[in-house]
VEXTOR-187369 format. One record per residue: y negated, z, x negated of N, C-alpha, C in turn. Coordinates in steps of 0.1 Angstrom, whole numbers, plus 5000, padded with zeros to 4 digits. Each point is the difference from the previous one (the first is absolute). Layout:
BEGIN
YZXYZXYZX/...
//
This chain:
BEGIN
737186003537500549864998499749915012/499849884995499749915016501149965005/499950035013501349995007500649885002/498749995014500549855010499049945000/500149904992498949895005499949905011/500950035007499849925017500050075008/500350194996499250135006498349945003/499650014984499150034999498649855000/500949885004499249895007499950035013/501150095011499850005014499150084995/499650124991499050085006498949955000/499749894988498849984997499749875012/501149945006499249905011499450085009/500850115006499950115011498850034995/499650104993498950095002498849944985/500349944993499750014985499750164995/501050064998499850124997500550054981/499650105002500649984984501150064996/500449974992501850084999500050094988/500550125007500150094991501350074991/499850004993501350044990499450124994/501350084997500650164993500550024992/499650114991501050054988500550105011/501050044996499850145005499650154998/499650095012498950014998500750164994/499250064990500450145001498950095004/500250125001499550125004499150054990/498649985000498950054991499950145008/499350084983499550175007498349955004/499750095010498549985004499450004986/499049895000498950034988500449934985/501149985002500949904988499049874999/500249974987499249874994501149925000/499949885007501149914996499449874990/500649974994499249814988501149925004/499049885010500149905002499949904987/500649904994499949914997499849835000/499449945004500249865003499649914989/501349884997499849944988499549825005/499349984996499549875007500649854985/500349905005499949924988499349845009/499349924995499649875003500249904990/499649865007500149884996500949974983/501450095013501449974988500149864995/499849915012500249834990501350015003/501150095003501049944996500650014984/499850074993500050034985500950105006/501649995002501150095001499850084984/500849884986500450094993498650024989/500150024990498949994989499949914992/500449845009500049904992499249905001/499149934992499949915000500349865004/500849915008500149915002499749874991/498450005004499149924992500650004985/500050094993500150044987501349984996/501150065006501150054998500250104993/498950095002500750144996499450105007/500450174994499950085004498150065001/499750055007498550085002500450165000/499150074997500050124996498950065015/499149925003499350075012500449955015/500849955001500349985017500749975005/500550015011501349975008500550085010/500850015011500450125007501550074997/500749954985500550094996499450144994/499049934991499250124997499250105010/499249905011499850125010500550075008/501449964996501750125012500150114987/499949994989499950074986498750145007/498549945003499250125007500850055008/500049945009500650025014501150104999/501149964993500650134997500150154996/498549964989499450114995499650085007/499049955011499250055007500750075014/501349985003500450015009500950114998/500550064985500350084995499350155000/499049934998498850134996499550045016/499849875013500150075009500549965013/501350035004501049925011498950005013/498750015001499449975015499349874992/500049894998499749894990500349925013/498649885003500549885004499649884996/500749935000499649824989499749925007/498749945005499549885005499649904989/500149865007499149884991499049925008/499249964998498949945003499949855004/501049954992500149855005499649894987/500249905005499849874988501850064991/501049995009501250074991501149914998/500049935009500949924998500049824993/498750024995500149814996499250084985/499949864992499450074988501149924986/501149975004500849994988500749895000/500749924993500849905000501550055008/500050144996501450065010499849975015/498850035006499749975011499549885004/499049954995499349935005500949855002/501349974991500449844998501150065001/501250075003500950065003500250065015/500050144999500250075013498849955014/498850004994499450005014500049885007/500349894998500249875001501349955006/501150085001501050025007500350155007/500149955012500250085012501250095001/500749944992501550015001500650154991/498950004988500550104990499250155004/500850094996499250125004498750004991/499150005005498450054991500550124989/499549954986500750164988499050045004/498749995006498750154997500150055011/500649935011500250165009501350065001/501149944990501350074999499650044989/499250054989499850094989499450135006/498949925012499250145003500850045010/500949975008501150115006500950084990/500349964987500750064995498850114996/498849994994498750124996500050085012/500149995012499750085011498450005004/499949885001498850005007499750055012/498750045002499550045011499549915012/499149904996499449905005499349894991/499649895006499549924992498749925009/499349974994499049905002499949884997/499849925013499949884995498549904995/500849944986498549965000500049894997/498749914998499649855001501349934998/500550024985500949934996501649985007/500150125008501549995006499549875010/499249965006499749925012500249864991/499949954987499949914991501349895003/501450055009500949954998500250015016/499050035010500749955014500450135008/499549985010500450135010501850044999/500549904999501650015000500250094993/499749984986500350124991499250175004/499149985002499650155005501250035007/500049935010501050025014501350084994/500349884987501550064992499950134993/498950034991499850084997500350125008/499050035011499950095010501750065006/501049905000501049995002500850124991/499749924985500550084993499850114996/498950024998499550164995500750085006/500350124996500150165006498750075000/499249965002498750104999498749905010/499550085006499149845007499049994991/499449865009499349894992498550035010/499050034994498750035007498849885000/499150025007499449885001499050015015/499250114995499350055019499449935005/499049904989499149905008500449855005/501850005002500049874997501049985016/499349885009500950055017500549834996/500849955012499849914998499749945017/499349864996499549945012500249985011/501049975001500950005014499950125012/499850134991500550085011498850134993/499650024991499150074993501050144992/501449955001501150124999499449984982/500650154993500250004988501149934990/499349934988501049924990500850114998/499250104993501250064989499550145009/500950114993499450165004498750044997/499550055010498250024997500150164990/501350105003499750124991501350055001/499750134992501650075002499750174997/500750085004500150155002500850074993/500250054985500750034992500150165001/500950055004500350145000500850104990/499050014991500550074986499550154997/501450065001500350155000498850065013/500349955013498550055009498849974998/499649904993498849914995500249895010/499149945011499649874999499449914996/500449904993498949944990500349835008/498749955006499749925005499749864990/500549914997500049874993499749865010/498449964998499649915009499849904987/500549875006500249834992498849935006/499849934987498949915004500249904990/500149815003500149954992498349954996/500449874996498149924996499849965011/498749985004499649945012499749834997/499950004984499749865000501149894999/501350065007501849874995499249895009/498950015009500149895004499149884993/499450054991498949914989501349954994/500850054992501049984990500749905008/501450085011501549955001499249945019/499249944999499450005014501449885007/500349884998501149955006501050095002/500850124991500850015007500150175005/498650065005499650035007499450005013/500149875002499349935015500550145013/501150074996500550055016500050134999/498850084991499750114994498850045003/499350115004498650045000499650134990/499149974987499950115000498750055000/499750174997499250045004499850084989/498350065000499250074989501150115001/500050104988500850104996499150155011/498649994997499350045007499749995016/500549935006499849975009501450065011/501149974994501450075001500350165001/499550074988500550124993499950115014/498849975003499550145009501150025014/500449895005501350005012501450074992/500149974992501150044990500350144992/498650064998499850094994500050135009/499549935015499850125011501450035000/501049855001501250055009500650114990/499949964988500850094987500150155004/498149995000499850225000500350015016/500349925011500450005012501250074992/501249964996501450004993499950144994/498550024995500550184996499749954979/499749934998500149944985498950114991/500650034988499450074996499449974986/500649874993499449914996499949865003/499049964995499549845004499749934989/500949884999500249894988500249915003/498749924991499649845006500749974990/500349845002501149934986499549855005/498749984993499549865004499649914988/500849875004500049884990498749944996/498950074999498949984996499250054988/499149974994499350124990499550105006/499150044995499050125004498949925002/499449944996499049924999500549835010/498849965009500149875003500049904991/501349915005500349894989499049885005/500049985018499449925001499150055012/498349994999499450085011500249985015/499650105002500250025014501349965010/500850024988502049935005500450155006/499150114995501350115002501050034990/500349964989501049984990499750134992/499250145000499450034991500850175005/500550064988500750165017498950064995/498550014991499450095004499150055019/500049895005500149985013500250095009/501549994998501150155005499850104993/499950044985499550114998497950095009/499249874998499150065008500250045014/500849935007499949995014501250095007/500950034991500750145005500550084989/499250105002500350124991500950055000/501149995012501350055002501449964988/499849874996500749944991499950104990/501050044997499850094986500649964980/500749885007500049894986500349855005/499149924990500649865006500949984984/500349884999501149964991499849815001/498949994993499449805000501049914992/499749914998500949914993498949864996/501049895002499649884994499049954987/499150134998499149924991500250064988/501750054998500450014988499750074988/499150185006499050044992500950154998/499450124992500550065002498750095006/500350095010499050075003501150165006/498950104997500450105005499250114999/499349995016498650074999500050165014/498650025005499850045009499049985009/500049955008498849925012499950095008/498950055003499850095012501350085006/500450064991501350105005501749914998/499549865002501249935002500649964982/501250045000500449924987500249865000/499449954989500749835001500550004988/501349895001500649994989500649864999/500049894992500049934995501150024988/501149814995500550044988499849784997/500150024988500349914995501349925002/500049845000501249975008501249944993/500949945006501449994990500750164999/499850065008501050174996498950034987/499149984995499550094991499750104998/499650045011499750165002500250065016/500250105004500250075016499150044998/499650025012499350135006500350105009/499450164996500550095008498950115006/500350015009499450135007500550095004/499750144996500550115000498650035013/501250115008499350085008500750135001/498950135004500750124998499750025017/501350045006499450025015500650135003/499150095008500150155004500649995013/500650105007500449975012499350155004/499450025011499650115011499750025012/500450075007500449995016500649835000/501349994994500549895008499149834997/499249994994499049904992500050024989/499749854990500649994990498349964991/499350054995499049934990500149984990/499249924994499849964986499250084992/500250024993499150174993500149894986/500749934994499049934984500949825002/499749964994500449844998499449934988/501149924994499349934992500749844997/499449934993500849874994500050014985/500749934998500549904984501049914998/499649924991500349844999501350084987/501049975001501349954991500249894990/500050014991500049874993501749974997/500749915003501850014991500149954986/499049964998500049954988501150104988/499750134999500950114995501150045008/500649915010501150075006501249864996/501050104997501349825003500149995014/500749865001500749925007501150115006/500050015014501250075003501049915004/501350074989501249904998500849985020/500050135006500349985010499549855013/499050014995499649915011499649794990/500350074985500549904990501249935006/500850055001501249985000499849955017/500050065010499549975018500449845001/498449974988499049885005500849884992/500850054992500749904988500349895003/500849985011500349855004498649895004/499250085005498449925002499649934986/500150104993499349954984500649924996/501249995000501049924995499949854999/500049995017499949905007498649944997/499150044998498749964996499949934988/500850114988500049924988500749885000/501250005007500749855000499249915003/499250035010499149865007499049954989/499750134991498849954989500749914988/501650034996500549924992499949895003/499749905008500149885003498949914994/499949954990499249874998499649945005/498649975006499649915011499349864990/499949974990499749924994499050074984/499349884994499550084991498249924995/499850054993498749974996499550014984/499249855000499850004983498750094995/499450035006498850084994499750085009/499150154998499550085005498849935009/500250075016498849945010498950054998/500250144992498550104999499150014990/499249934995499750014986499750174999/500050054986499950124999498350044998/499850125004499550045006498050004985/499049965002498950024987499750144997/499850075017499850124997501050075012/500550134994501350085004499650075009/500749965016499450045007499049895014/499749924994499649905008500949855003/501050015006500849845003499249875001/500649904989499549905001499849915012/501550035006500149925015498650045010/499450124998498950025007498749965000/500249924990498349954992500049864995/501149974999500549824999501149965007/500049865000501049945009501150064988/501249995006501450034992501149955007/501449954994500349975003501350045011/499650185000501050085005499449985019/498749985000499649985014499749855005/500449914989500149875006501449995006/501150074993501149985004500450105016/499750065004499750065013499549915005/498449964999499549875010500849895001/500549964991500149814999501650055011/500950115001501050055004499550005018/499350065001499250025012499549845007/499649934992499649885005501349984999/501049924994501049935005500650015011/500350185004501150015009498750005012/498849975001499350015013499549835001/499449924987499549895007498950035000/499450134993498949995002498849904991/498850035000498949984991499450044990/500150175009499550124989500750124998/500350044994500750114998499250114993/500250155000499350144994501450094999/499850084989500650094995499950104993/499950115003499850094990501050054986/498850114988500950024992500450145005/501650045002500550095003499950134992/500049984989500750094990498749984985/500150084991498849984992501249914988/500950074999501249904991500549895006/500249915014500249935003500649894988/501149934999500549914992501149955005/500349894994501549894999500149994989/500750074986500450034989501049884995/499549944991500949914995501650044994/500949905012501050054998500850005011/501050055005500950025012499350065013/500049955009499050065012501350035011/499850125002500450095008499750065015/500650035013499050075005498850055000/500650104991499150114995498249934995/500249954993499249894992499049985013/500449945008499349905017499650145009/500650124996499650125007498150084992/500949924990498850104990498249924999/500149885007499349894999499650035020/500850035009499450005016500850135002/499250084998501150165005500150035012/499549895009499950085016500649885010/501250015007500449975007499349915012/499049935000499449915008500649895004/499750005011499949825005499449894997/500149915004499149854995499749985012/498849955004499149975009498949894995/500149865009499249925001498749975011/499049994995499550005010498749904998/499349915013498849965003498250064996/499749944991498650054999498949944995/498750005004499249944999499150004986/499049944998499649994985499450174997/499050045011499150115000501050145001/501049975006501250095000500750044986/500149874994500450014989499050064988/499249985001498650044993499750165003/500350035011499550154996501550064998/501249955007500950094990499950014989/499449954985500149954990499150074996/498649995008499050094992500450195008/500750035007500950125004500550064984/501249914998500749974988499350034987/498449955000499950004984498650155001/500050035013499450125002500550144988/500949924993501550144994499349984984/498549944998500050054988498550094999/499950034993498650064998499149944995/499149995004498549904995500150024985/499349894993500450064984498450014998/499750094988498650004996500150024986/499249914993499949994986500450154994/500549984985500450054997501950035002/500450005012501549985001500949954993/500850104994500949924989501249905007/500150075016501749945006499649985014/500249925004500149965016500450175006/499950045011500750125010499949995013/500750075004500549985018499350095008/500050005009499050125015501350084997/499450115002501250124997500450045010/499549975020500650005011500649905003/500549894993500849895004501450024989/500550015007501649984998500549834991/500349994988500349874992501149955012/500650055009500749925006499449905016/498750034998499250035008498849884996/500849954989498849864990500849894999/500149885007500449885001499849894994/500849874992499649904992500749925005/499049875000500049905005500749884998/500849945004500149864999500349905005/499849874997499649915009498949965003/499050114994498049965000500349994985/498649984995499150014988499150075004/499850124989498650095006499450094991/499050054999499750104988499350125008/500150114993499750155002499050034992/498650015008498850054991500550155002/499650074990500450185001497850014998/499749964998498450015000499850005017/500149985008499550015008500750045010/499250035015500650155004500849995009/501350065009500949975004499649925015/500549904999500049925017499249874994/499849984986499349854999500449994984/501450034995500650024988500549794999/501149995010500549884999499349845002/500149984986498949884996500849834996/499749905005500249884991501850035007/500350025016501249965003500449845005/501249964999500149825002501549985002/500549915010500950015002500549874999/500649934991500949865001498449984988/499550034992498449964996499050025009/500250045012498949995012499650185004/498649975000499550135002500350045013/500450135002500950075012498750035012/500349945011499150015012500350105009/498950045008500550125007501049965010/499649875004500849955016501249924992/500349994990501449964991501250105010/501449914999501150115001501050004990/500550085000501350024983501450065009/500749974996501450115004499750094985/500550135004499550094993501450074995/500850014988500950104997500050165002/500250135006499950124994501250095007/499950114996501350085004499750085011/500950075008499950015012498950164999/500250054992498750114997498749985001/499749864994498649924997499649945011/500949995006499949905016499450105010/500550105004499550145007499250044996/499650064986498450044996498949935003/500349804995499149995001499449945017/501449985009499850035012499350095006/500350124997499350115005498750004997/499749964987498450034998499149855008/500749965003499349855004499549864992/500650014987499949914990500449875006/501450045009500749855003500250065010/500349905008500350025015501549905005/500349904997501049945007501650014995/500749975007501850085000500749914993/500950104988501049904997500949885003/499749894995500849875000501350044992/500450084991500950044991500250134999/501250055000500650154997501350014995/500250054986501550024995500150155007/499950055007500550145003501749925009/501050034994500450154992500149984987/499449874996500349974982498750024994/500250094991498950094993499949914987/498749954998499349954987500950014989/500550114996500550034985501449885004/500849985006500849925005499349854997/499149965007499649834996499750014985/499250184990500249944987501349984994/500650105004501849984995500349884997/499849955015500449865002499749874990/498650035002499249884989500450014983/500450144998500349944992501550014995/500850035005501249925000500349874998/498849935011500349855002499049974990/499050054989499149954989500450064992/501050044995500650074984500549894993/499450004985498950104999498749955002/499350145000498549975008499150024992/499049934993499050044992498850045010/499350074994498650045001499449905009/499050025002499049885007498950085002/498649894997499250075004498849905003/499349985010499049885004498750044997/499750144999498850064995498949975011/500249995013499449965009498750095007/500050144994499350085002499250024987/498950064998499850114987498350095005/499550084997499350125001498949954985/498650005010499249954993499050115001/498650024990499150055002500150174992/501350014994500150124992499849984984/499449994990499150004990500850144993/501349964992500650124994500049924984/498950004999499749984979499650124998/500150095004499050104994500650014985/499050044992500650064983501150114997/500050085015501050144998500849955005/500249865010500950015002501750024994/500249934993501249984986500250164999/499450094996499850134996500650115013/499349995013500250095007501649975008/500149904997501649905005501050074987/500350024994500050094987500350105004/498750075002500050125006501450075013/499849885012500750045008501549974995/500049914991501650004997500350104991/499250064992500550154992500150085010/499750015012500050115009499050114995/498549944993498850085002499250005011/500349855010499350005010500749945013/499650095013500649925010499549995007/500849865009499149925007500350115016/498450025004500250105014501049965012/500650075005500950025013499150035011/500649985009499550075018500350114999/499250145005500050125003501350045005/500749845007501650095009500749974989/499749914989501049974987500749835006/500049945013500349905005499949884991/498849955001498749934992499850064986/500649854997500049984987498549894996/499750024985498749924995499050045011/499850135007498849995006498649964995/499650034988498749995001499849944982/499349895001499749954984499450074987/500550004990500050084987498449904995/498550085005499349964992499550024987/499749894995499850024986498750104996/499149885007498650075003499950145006/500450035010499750175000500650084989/501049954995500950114991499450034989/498949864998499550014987498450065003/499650015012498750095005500650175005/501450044997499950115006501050014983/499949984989500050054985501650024999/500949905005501250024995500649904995/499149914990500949914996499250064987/501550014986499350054988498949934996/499350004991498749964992500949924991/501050034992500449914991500149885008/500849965013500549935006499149905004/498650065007498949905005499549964984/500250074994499549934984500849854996/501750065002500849894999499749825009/499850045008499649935010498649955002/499550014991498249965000499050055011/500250125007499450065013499450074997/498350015004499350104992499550085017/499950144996499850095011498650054998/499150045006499050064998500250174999/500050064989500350145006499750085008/500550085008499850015014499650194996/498850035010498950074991500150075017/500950164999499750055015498950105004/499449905013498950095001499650125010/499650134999500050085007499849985017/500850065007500049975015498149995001/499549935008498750015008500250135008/499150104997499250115006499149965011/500150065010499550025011498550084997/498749915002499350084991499050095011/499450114994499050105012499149965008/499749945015499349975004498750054997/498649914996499050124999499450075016/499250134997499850015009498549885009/500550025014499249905004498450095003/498649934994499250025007499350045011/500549935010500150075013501049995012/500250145003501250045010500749815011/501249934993500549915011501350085005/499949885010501550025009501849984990/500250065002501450004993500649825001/500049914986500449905006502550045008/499349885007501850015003500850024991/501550024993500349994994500949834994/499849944992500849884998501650005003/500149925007501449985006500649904989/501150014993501049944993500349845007/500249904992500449885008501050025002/500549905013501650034999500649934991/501550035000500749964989500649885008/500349894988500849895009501449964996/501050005006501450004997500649885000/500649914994500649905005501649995004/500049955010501650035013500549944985/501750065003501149984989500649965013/501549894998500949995005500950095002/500150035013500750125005499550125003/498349995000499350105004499950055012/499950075006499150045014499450085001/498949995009499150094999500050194993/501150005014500350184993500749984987/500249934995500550034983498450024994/499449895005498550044990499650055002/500150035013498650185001501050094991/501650014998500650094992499749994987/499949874997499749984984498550024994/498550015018499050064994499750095004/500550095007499950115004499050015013/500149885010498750015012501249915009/499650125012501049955010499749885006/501549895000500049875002498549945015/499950085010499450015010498649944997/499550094991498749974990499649904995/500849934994500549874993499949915011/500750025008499849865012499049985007/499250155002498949995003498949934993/499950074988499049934990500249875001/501149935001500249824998500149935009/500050095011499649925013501649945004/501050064994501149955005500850005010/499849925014500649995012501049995001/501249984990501350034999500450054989/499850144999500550114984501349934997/500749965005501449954995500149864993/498349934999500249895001499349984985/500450024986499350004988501049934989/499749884995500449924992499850044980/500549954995500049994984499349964997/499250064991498349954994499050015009/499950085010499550035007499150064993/499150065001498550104996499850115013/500050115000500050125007498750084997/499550015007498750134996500850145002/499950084993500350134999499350095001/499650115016498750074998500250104995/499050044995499850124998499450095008/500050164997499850105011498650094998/499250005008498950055002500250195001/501250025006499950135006500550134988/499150084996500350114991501050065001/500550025012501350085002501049935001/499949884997501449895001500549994983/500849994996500750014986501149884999/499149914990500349845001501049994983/500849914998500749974991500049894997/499349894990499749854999500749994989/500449885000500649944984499449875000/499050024985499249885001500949984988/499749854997500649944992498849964990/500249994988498850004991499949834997/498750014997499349844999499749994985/500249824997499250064986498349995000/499950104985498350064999500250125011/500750095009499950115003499850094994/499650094998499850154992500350105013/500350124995500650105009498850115005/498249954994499150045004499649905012/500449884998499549925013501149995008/501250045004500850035009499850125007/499650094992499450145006498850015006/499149914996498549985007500449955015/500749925000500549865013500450095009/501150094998500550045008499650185002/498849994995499550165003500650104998/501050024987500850114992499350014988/500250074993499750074985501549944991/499349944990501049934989500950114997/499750094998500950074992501150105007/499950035017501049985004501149885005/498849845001501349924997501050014985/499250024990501150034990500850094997/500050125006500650085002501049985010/499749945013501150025011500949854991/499349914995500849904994500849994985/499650184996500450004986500449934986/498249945003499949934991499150054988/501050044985499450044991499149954994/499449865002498949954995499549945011/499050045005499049985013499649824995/499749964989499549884998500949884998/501150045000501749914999500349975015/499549895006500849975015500149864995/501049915010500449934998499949875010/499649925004500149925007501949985011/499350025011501750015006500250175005/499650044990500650145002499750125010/500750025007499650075011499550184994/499050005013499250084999500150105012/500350124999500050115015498850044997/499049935021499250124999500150055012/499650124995500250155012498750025005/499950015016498350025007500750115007/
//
């Protein structure tokens, strides 16, 4: 149990040491296997019970009633069990976000739920920083379990914010727990972080990790608010990092990017869960003890789903007065509204707010201009259902429409300023190419992460390629100059990003911090009930050519649920990539009756036997062996959010190679839409792994000529039953 926390601030000013805590301990026989447990959960949100708010009702997959439901289970099955969280825990809900965390005064319910769970420790992440050092501060207060956070000192003195680790001593087990939050709060919450430093996760671990096995630690557990993968390059944000660079880690436990994962990296387990309490994660370890040392002899992970577990009434009952109080707040009528803001949706799956003006994000902007004065205001769509439902407007309602707790921020900016945030902004769709039945998004950009305009006029070519999209912009009627200035609307998130990347440069004239956006909408419309719709149509998205003939048909299609529109590989990203007509109907899957119906005539498609490699004759007279033909290289184009070592991972040629080949004086320094040469390897003893991506008019005899393999173990290692069926797009493994 945590004792003294003014114990354990003198220690940490004194020495920054780490504090260790005991079960107590019993008496193992030599050679005994003991199972460790550790149950990890992330980016709770704040989702106490299994309710909906937004909704007003109950959910079946999340909450941390349901994950005290594992927790119990698991702690049954084995009393050496310990329960960490990862962070992003405490904001997330209308319970927290416009209630508790916003007054200082009330006890925080998500760390008096997780004292009642018996937490172990917790991580802080991006989001707890969202509401002000003060609340950390309070938090920290209250917990019974410390609050970790290694990379993060603060400036004054280089002392540590929170606890850099902790020393958990179960049944004669040391199991070492090192915290690491995001390194990027200062892009995000940068104002009210000004008195904060932080630092790569990588750059921290190795001081921390020595002192641990200094301490005798016999496991080592990272618990960092990051993915596995870099979010943003070269930030450090990424724990495969830490898994390369110390082997000693024997599980990390990621968070933030809301995925579920549960793998094995170079000896290290990682484990990931999906967020809102949807699932835990756990790691089992079997540890031996001989002569007086304790090892790890097997280990493993697995992700928990609650979805099949109930609500445990115990900690039901705990949290009761929190919920309570919540629902009262939502009973309140804040005014009402004659018509729906969202028109419903053409095709299921794609939000209209994202592809035309609407009137659910003019009412955000035009909200944003008033309370600033500004010019121009940007907004994103939060939510893919996003609405103001005709009818009584509620909290809830204004929650479901801006789900995240931000500030309002005004600020100074120039024409050219404004012009490349905008073309940033409309970077979030995907080029369109004939045939496309539906607009679609970059499937590394986050929809919250795509901003609409107002206060300009402006149009979005999707024809042409990202950084020269924003066309025919005018402001008052007047075409927008670079040396122009505007006061600019956006929220205190958008202010720091696009600060940090360098879009804008000069300091707010305006800031509602401590009054959070969803407040000025409350407000507005209180004082405008009832509120119709509005909509100026001041944007629209030109240059996409969706007459096709299938169209009507394959729209059909996806609303029977015979076809769907693709997701991002993490499931994030939604509408990633456009439903073409044209390939579907060159790769034989639209019926014959159908292109009949439709007037579409096909040429029948007649497969022809791979090209044979044919017997050289012999030559005349004795030559020199020519060289052998070297393969071109392959060329890749940078994705947003790439970095080098992702691509050498995604083609199998170490990143090193790559920078060399392109002459790149700064490997860290590679942009979106970039073009990359990808070499290929000369040396017979080297064993290369390429994934080309197929072109059209490719055949799987001229990918095998190119790259100096035999067709027929590409179709073999690609297990493809018809060697003459590839597809444009379709990726292709080749093995050298």
């Amino acid at each position: 149990m945590y004792r003294s926390k003014k114990l354990v601030a003198f220690l940490s000013a004194i020495a920054l040491v780490l504090t260790i805590f005991s079960f107590p301990i019993s008496s193992n026989a030599a050679g005994e296997t003991i199972k460790i447990t550790v149950l990890g959960t992330t980016d709770l949100h704040a989702n106490i019970y299994n309710y909906s708010y937004e909704d007003g009702k109950e959910v079946d997959n999340l909450g941390m009633t349901k994950v005290y439901s594992v927790v119990k289970e698991v702690r049954e099955e084995n009393p050496n069990t310990l329960l960490i969280d990862n962070g992003d825990t405490i904001q997330g809900t209308i319970l927290s976000d416009d209630l508790y965390n916003n007054d200082l005064s009330l006890k925080n319910p998500v760390i008096d739920v997780m004292n009642f769970m018996g937490y172990d420790a917790m991580v802080l992440g991006n989001h707890e920083f969202n509401f002000g050092i003060e609340l950390i501060d309070k938090i920290k207060e209250e917990a019974e379990f410390p609050i970790l956070a290694a990379n993060v000192t603060n400036k004054s003195n280089s002392s540590n914010f929170a606890t850099p680790y902790i020393i958990k001593e179960v049944n004669g087990v040391k199991i070492g727990i090192l915290g690491f939050t995001n390194p990027n709060i200062p892009k995000w919450d940068g104002p009210k972080v000004t008195n904060l430093e932080f630092t790569k996760p990588v750059d921290t671990a190795g001081k921390y990790i020595e002192e641990m096995k200094q301490q005798g630690v016999d496991i080592i557990i990272v618990s960092t608010h990051t993915g596995l993968e870099e979010e943003y390059a070269s930030t450090g944000d990424g724990a495969m990092e830490l898994i390369e660079k110390y082997p000693d880690i024997d599980a990390v436990l990621t968070g933030h990017a809301h995925v579920t994962q549960n793998t094995v990296i170079n000896d290290t387990l990682v484990g990931a869960a999906k967020n809102a309490g949807a699932e835990v994660v756990r790691f089992d370890f079997e540890v031996k003890e001989e002569n007086g040392e304790f090892t790890i002899v097997d280990k493993k992970v697995d992700v928990i789903s609650v979805k099949d577990y109930q609500a445990d009434e115990d900690l039901i009952n705990y949290a009761k007065p929190y919920h309570e109080r919540t629902l009262e707040f939502l009973k309140e009528v804040i005014g009402t509204v004659t018509e729906d803001f969202a028109p419903p949706s053409e095709i299921p799956g794609i939000p209209e707010a994202q592809i035309r003006d609407t009137a659910v994000i003019d009412l955000i902007n035009n909200v944003q201009l008033e309370a600033t004065g500004a010019d121009i205001a940007a907004a994103a769509l939060f939510s893919q259902n996003s609405n103001l439902r005709k009818g009584d407007v509620t909290y809830a309602n204004i929650f479901e429409i801006y789900k995240y707790p931000n500030t309002l921020v005004g600020i100074e900016i120039t024409g050219k300023e404004l012009k490349d945030y905008m073309e940033w902004s409309a970077s979030y769709y995907n080029t369109f190419k004939p045939g496309d039945i539906n607009i679609s998004f970059n499937p590394n950009i986050r929809g919250y992460n795509y901003d609409m305009f107002q206060g300009v006029d402006y149009k979005i070519d999707i024809t042409k390629p990202v950084g020269e999209r924003i066309i025919d912009i005018t402001f008052n009627g007047k075409p927008v100059k670079d040396t122009d200035t505007f006061k600019l609307a956006i929220n205190n998130y958008r202010y720091g990003g696009l600060k940090s990347m360098g879009i804008i440069s000069g300091e707010p004239y305006f800031e509602s911090d401590p009054k959070s956006l969803r407040s000025y909408i409350a407000d507005y419309i209180r004082e405008n009930s009832p509120l119709e719709p509005q909509v100026d149509n001041n944007w629209e998205i030109v240059g996409a050519d969706l007459s096709h003939p299938l169209r009507p048909y394959l729209i059909e299609e996806i609303k029977a649920g015979r076809l769907s529109l693709p997701v991002s590989e993490d499931g994030r990203s939604f509408n990633s990539a456009a439903i073409n007509a044209d390939d579907m109907i060159k790769q034989g899957l639209i019926p014959d009756e159908v292109l009949k119906e439709y007037g579409i005539e096909v040429e029948p498609y007649e497969p022809e036997e791979p090209q044979q490699p044919t017997e050289p004759e012999e030559p005349q007279q004795p030559t020199e062996p020519e060289e052998p033909q070297q393969p071109e290289n392959e060329i890749y184009i940078v994705k947003s959010g790439d970095t080098l070592y992702k691509i050498g991972q995604k083609t199998g040629v170490d990143w090193k190679k790559i920078a060399e080949l392109n002459e790149l004086s700064n490997p860290n320094l590679i942009y979106p839409n970039q073009e990359l040469l990808i070499p290929t390897t000369s040396d017979e003893n080297e064993s290369t792994e390429i994934i080309y991506t197929v072109k059209s008019g490719d055949t799987l005899s001229e990918i095998a000529l190119k790259y100096g393999v035999d067709w027929k173990d590409l179709a073999e290692d690609n297990k493809l039953a018809n060697p003459n069926l590839i597809y444009p797009n379709q990726k292709i493994i080749i093995k050298k």
